[in-house]
C-alpha positions, 0 to 999 in steps of 0.5 A: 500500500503507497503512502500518499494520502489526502489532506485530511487523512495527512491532517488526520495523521499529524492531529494522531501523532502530535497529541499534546498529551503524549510525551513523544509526541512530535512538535507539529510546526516542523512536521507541517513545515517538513511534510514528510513521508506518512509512512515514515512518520508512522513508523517513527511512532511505532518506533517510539512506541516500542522503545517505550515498552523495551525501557519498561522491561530493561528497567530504564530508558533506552535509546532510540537507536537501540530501539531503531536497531532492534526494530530493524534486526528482530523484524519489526521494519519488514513486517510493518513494510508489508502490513503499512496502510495509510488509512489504519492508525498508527497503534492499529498498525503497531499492534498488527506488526508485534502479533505478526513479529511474535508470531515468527 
């Protein structure tokens, strides 16, 4: 599934992943500024979203790159290329590559 969306669904996406009330949410100015990729977007998210969980099971925070590379070497980037749509939210999507990836 491409990534190219509608304004809506773009303006929809950045109102998911700029949620004031999350502490990783990304600063809305640079990404309307920027107007990046919605799939990389989401699986920065989703990257987010993982390296929040890892840190709670290590006991402390981890980095984000430790968490970019463990998503990338234990599958999580392959599965979310192949379960990627632009119209599912972003925790629909992490949900579906972690059942996946456990499921290898």
């Amino acid at each position: 599934m491409g990534s190219k969306c509608s304004k809506e669904r773009y303006k929809a996406l950045l109102d998911e992943l700029c949620d004031g009330d999350d502490q990783y949410s990304f600063p809305r100015w640079y990404l309307e500024l920027r107007h990046p990729d919605p799939r990389d977007l989401m699986q920065l998210k989703c990257i987010e979203k993982f390296k929040w969980e890892r840190s709670e099971i290590a006991g402390h925070e981890i980095t984000g790159h430790e968490a970019g590379m463990a998503w990338v070497q234990e599958g999580y980037a392959e599965v979310f290329s192949e379960v990627f749509d632009v119209d599912l939210c972003c925790e629909k999507i992490y949900l579906q590559v972690k059942e996946l990836v456990q499921e290898l």
